[in-house]
C-alpha positions in Angstrom: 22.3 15.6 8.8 22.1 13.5 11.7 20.6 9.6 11.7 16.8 10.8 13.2 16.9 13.2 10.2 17.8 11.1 7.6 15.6 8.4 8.8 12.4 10.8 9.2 13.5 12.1 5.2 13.2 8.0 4.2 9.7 8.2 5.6 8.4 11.0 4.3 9.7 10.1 0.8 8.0 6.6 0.9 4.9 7.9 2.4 4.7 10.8 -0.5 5.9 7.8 -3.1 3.1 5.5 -1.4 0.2 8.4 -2.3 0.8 9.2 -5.4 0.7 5.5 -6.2 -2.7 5.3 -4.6 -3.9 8.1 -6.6 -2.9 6.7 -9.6 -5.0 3.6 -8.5 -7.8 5.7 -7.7 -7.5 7.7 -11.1 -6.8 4.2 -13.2 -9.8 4.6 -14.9 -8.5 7.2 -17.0 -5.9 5.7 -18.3 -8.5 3.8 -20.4 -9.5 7.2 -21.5 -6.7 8.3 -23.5 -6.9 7.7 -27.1 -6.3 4.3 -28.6 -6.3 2.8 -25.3 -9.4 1.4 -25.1 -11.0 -0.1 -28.7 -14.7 0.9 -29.7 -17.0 -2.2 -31.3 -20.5 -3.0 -31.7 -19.9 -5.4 -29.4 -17.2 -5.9 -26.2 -17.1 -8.7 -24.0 -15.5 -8.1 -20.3 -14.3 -10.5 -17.6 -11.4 -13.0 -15.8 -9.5 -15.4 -18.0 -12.2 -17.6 -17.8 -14.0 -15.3 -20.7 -9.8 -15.1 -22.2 -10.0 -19.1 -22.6 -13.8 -18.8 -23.8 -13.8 -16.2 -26.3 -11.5 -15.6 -29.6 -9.7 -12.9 -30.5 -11.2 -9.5 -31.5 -12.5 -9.1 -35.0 -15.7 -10.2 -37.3 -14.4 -12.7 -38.8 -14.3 -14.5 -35.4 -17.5 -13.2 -33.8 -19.4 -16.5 -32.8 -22.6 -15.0 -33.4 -24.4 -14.9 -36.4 -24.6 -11.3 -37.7 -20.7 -11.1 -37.1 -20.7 -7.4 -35.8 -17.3 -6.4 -34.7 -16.3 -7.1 -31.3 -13.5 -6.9 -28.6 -13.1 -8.9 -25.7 -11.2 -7.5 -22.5 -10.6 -10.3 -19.6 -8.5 -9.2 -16.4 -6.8 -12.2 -14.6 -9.1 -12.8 -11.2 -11.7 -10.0 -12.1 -12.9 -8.5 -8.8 -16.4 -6.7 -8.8 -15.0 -3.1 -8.5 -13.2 -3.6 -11.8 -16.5 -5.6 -13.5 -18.3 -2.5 -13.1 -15.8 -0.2 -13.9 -15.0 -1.3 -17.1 -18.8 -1.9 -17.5 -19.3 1.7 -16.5 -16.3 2.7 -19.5 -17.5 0.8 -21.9 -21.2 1.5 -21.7 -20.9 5.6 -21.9 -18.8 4.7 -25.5 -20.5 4.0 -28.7 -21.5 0.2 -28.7 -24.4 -2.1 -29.1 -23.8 -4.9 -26.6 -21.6 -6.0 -24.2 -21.4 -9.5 -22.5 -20.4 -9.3 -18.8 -19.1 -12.9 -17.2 -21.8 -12.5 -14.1 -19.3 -14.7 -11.5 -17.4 -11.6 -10.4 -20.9 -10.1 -9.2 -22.6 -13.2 -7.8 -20.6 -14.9 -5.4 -17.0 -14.7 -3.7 -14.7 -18.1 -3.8 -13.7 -20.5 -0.5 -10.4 -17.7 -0.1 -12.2 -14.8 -0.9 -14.7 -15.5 2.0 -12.3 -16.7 4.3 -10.3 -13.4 4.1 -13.4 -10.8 4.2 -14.2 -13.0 7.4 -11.0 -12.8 8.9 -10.7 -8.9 8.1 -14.4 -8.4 9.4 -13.5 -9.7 12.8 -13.4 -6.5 14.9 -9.9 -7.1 16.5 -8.8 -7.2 12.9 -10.9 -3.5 12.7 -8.6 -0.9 13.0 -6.2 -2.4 10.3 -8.9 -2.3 7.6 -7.7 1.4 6.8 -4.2 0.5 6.6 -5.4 -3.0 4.3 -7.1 -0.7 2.0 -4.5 1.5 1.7 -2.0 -1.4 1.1 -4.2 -2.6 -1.8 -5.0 1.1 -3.7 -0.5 0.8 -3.7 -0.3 -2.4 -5.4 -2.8 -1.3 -7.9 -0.8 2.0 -8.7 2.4 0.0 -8.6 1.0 -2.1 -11.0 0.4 0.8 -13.6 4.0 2.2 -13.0 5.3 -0.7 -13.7 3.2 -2.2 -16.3 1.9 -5.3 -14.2 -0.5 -7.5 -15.8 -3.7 -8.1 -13.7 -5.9 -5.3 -13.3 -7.7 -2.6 -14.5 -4.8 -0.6 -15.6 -3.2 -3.4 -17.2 -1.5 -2.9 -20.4 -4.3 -3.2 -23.7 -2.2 -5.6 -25.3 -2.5 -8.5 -22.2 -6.3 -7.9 -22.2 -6.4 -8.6 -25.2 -4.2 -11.5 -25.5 -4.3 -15.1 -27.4 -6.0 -17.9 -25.1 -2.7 -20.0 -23.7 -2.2 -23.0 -25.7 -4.0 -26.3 -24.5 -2.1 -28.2 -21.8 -3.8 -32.0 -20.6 -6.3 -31.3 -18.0 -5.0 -31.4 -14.6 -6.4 -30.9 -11.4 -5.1 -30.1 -8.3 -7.1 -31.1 -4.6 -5.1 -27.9 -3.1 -6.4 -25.3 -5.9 -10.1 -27.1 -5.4 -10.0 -26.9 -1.4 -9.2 -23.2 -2.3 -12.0 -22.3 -4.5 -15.1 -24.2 -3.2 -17.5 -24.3 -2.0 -19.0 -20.8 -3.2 -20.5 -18.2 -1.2 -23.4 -16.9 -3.3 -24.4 -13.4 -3.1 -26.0 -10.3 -4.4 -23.4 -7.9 -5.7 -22.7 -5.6 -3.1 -22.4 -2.4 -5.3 -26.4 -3.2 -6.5 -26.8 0.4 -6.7 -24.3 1.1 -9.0 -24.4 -1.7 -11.4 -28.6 -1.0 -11.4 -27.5 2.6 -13.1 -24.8 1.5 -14.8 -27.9 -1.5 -16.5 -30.2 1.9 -16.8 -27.8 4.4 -18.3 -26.9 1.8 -21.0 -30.6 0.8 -21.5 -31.4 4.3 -22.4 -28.8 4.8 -24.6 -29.9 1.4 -26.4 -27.1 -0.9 -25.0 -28.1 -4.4 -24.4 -26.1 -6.0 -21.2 -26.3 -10.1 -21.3 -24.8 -11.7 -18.1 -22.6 -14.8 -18.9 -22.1 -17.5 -17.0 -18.9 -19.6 -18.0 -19.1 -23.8 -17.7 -17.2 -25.3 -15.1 -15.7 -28.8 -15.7 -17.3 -32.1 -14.5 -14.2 -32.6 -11.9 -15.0 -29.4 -10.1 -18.5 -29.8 -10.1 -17.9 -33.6 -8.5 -15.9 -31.6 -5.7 -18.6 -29.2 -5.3 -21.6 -31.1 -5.4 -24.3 -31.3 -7.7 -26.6 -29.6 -5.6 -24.2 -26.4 -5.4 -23.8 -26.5 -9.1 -27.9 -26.5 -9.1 -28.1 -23.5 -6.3 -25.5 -22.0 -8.1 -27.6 -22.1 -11.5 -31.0 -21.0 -9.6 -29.0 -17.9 -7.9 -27.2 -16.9 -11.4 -31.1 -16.8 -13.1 -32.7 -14.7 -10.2 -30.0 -11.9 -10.7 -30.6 -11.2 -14.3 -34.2 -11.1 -13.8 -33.5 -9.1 -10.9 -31.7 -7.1 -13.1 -33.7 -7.1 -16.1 -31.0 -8.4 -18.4 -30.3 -11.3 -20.5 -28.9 -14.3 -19.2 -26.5 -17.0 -21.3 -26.2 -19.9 -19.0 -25.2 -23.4 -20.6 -24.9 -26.4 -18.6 -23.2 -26.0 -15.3 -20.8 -28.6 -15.3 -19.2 -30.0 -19.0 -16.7 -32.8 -19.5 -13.4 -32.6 -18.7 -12.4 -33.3 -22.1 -13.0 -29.8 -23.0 -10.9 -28.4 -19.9 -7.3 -27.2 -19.4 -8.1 -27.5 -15.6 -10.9 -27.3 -13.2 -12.4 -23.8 -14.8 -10.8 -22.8 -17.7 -11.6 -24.1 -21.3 -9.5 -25.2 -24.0 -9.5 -25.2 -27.9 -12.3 -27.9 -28.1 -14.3 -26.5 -25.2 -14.2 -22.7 -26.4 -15.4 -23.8 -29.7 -18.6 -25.7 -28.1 -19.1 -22.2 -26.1 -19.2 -20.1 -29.1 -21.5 -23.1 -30.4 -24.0 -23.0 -27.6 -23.7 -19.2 -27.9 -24.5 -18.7 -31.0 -27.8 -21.4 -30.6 -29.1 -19.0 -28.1 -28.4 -16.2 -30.2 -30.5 -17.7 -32.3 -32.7 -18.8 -30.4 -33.6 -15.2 -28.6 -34.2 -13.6 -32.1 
C-alpha cells in the first residue's frame, strides 16, 4: 500500500470514528433510558453545581421541605440550556410530582459565553459554524465513551455526588472578569421548554424555577443594579411561563460562600431554610 493510500485509510477511519461519536452525542438521551440509570422520585431537582453545593443528597430524610417526599437531585457541571431541557424533557414524561429547575441556564448567558456566540456570529467566522458544531456533538460522544464527567451523559454516580467539602472563600478578579456582567435573555428554545411546561402540567407535574444566591463579592463586581435587573428579568420569565418561582435575595454574605457562586455547608443549609419558608408559605 503506498503512502497516499495509507494516509486516505487514516482519514476515513477518523472521519467514521468522528460520526459515530456524534451519534452517540445525538442519541445521549437514551442512555438515561436504560434501566436503573435514571432514579424515579416524587420529586427531582436538575441543574449546574450551583444546585450540587445547594441541595443534599437524595433521600427523605434530607428533603428540606416539609412533607419530606422522596427526591433526587441531578446537577451537571456548567449546565447549558440544551441539556436543562433535556433532562426536563426525561424527567417530566416519568412518574413524579415536582421538579425544581435552576432557571440561570435559560435566562441569560455569562461575559464568555456572549463573547464566543459573538465572535462565532461574525459572518467571516460563518462557514466554520458547521465544522464548530460538529466539533462539539464529538466531545460530547467522547465524553460518554470515555466516561467524562460534565454533561448529559455523564456517569449517574457524579450527578449525583456529595457537595465538595467547604474550602475559605476565595475570589478571583480573572474568574469575575470572566463571568460578568450577564447578558439576560429569553431562552432561545421558548418553544420547546413552553411544551415541555404543558406536557407536564397535564400530566399533574408542578415545574418551580430556582434561582440560586450569588455572594455579596460578586454582586459588588456586578453592581447592584444588575443584581436588581437580574431579579426583575428572572420574575417576568416564570410568569411568562406560568410556573413558580423560588427567588431569595440576590446577593448573600460571603460567609456562606466557597467562592463567588457556589455555597458551602452554612449557606446550603440557610437555602433549604428559605426553601422550605416558601414552601410554606405557598400552601
Amino acid at each position: 500500500m503506498n503512502p497516499r493510500a495509507i494516509l486516505l485509510a487514516w482519514a476515513m477511519a477518523f472521519a467514521a470514528a468522528a460520526l459515530v461519536l456524534v451519534g452517540l452525542a445525538r442519541t445521549e438521551q437514551l442512555w438515561w433510558s436504560q434501566p436503573g440509570r435514571f432514579p424515579q422520585a416524587p420529586v427531582v431537582v436538575l441543574g449546574s453545581s450551583l444546585m450540587l453545593h445547594a441541595f443534599p443528597e437524595q433521600g427523605p430524610a434530607k428533603w428540606p421541605i416539609d412533607d419530606r417526599r422522596n427526591y433526587v437531585r441531578f446537577a451537571v457541571n456548567s449546565m447549558d440550556e440544551q441539556q436543562t431541557l433535556d433532562l426536563l424533557d426525561l424527567v417530566t414524561k416519568r412518574p413524579t410530582e415536582m421538579v425544581l429547575v435552576e432557571i440561570n441556564p435559560i435566562a441569560f448567558d455569562f461575559a464568555f459565553e456572549r463573547q464566543t456566540q459573538e465572535a462565532w456570529a461574525s459572518w467571516v467566522l460563518a462557514p466554520f459554524n458547521e465544522l464548530r458544531r460538529f466539533s462539539i456533538q464529538t466531545r460530547r460522544g467522547l465524553k460518554i465513551v470515555v466516561g467524562a464527567f460534565g454533561g448529559t451523559g455523564a456517569p449517574i454516580q457524579q450527578m449525583m455526588a456529595t457537595a465538595p467539602p467547604d474550602q475559605p472563600f476565595r475570589i478571583e478578579t480573572d474568574v469575575l472578569a470572566k463571568a460578568y456582567p450577564l447578558s439576560l435573555r429569553s431562552p432561545r428554545e421558548a418553544p420547546r421548554l413552553r411544551r415541555i411546561i404543558a406536557k407536564a402540567r397535564e400530566a399533574g407535574i408542578e415545574i418551580v424555577f430556582v434561582v440560586p444566591p450569588r455572594s455579596a463579592s460578586a454582586e459588588s463586581y456586578m453592581g447592584k443594579e444588575a443584581g436588581v435587573e437580574a431579579q426583575k428579568h428572572f420574575a417576568a420569565l416564570a410568569q411568562d411561563f406560568g410556573v413558580r418561582l423560588f427567588q431569595p435575595a440576590f446577593a448573600w454574605p460571603d460567609r456562606f460562600f466557597n467562592d463567588q457562586a457556589h455555597l458551602n455547608r452554612a449557606g446550603a443549609l440557610r437555602f433549604q431554610e428559605e426553601l422550605a419558608d416558601w414552601w410554606r408559605q405557598r400552601q
